[in-house]
C-alpha positions in Angstrom: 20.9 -2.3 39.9 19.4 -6.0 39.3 16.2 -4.4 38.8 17.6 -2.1 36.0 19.6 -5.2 34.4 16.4 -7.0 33.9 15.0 -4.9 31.5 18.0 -4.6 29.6 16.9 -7.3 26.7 13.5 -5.0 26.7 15.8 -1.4 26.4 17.9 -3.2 23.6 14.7 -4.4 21.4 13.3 -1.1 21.3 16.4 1.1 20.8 17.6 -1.3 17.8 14.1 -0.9 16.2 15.4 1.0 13.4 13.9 1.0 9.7 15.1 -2.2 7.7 14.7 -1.9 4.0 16.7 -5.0 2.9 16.4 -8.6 3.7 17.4 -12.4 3.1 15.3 -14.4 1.1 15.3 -16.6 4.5 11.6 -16.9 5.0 9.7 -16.3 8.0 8.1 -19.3 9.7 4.1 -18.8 10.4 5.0 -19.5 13.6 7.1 -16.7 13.9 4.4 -14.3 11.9 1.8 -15.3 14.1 4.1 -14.8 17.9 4.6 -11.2 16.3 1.0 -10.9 16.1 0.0 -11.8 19.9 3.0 -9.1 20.7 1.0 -6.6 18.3 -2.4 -7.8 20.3 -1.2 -7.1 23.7 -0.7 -3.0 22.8 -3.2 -0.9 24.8 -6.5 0.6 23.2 -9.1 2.9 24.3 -11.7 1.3 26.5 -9.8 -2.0 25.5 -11.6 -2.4 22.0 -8.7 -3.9 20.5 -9.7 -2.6 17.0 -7.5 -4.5 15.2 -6.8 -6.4 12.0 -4.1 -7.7 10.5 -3.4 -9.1 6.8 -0.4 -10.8 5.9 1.3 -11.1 2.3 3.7 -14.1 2.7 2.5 -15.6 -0.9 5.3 -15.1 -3.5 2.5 -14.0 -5.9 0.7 -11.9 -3.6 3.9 -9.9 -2.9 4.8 -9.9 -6.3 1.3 -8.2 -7.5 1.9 -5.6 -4.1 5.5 -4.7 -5.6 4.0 -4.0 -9.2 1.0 -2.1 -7.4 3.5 0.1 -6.0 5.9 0.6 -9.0 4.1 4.4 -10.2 5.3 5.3 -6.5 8.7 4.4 -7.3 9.2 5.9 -10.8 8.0 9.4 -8.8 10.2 9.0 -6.0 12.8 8.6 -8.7 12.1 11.2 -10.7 12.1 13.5 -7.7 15.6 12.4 -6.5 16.7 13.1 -10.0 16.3 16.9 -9.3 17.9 16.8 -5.9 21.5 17.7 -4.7 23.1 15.1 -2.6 22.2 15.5 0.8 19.9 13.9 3.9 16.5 14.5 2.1 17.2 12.8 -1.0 19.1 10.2 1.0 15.5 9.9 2.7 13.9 9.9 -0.5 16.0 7.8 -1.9 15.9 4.8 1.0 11.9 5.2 0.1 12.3 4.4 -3.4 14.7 1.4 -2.5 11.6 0.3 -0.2 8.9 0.8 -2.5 11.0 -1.2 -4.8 11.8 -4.1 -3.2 8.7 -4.5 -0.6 7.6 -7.6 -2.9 10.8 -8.6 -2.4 10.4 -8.7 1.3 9.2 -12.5 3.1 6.4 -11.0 4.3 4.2 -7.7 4.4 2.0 -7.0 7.1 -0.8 -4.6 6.9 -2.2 -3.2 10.8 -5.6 -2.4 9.8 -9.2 -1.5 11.9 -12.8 -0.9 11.1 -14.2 2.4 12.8 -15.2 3.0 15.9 -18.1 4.8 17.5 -16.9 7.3 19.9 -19.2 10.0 21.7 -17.9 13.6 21.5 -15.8 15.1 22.1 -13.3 12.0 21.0 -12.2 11.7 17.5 -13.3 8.4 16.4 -10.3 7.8 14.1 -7.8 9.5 16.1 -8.4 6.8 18.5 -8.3 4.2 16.2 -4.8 5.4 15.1 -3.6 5.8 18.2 -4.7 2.0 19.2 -3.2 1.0 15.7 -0.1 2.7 15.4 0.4 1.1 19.2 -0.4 -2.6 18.1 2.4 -1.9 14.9 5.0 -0.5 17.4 4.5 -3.6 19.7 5.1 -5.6 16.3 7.9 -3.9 15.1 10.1 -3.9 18.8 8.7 -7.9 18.7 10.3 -9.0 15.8 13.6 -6.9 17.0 13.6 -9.0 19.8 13.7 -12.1 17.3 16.1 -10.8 15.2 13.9 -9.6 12.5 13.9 -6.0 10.5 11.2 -4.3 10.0 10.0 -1.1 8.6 7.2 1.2 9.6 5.6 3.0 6.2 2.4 4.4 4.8 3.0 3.4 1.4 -0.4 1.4 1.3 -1.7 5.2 0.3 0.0 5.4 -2.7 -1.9 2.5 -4.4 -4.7 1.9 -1.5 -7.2 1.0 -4.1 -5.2 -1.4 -5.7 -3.9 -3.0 -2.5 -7.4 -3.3 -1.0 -8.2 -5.1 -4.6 -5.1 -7.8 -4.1 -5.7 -8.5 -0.6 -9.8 -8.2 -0.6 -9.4 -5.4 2.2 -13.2 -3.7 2.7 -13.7 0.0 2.0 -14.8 0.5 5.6 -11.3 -1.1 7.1 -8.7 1.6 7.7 -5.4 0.9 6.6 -3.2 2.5 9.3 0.6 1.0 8.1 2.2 -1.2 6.0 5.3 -3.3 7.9 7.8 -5.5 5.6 9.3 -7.7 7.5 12.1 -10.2 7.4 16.0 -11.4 8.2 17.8 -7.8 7.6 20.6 -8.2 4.8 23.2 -6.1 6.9 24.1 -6.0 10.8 21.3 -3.6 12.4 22.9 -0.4 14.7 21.3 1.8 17.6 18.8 4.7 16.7 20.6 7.8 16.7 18.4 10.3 19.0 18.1 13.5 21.0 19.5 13.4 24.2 17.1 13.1 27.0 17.7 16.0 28.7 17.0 17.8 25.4 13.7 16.3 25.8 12.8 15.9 29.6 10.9 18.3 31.5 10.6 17.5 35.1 7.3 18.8 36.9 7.2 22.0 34.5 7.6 22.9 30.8 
């Protein structure tokens, strides 16, 4: 039972992880930024490359000139809603357009990025790139849980890329694998709400 108890603080972290779309104007410390970033660093990666990259907006003006990049975003997102009965997809679509909104609002954005990789067949090279990526941003995300921090895993970065490459100086060649606001969440954060595990578990056979 003591061993189970000591991986409580680990179990809470991860299963509080849920997608924050509103915070404080309470900035984040470098510090802080930078202890996220060694958590992000320590996620596993194919033959240990450690592809990553990471760029983060913490500049009011930077943020600012992110939120306008993504304003066409929003204006779509709205006028789909517009033509939506109430329900959980345009709540879904809705919470998007309140994040594309207000992500230059948020302290700081941080964009998980890689260059390529050269993989032999039959591996897809960025299959494994996402996978070491997506990894490094989970390990980020459960991190700044564990500090009390909100975060919010999207790919908005798509919907502007070329403009968002232009503000932040980003290279063609990098990949942009997610963009992460993060900061103090406004409200009190719950548990995910998931499938039961034995809707999920498969011992020994399918």
């Amino acid at each position: 039972m003591g061993d189970e108890a000591n991986g409580d603080a680990a179990f809470d972290a991860i299963e509080r992880a849920l997608a924050v779309r509103s915070y404080t104007d309470r900035t984040v410390p470098p510090r802080v930024v930078e202890r996220l970033i060694r958590a992000a660093c320590a996620a596993p990666s194919p033959r240990n490359l450690q592809p990553w990259e990471f760029v983060v907006a913490s500049d009011e003006e930077v943020r600012t000139r992110l939120g306008e990049a993504f304003a066409p975003r929003v204006a779509q997102l709205e006028a789909t809603i517009a033509d939506m009965v109430d329900g959980p997809e345009r709540r879904l679509f809705a919470a998007g357009a309140r994040l594309a909104r207000s992500i230059g609002e948020a302290p700081v954005v941080v964009f998980v990025c890689g260059r390529p990789l050269d993989m032999p067949p039959p591996h897809d090279p960025d299959e494994v790139l996402l996978s070491a990526l997506f990894s490094a941003a989970q390990n980020l995300r459960i991190a700044a849980r564990a500090m009390g921090l909100g975060s919010a895993f999207t790919n908005l970065h798509v919907h502007a890329e070329a403009r968002v490459r232009e503000i932040l100086g980003i290279p063609n060649e990098v990949r942009i694998a997610a963009t992460i606001p993060l900061g103090w969440p406004a409200r009190p954060q719950g548990r995910a709400r998931r499938r039961p595990v034995e809707d999920v578990l498969h011992w020994d056979t399918w």
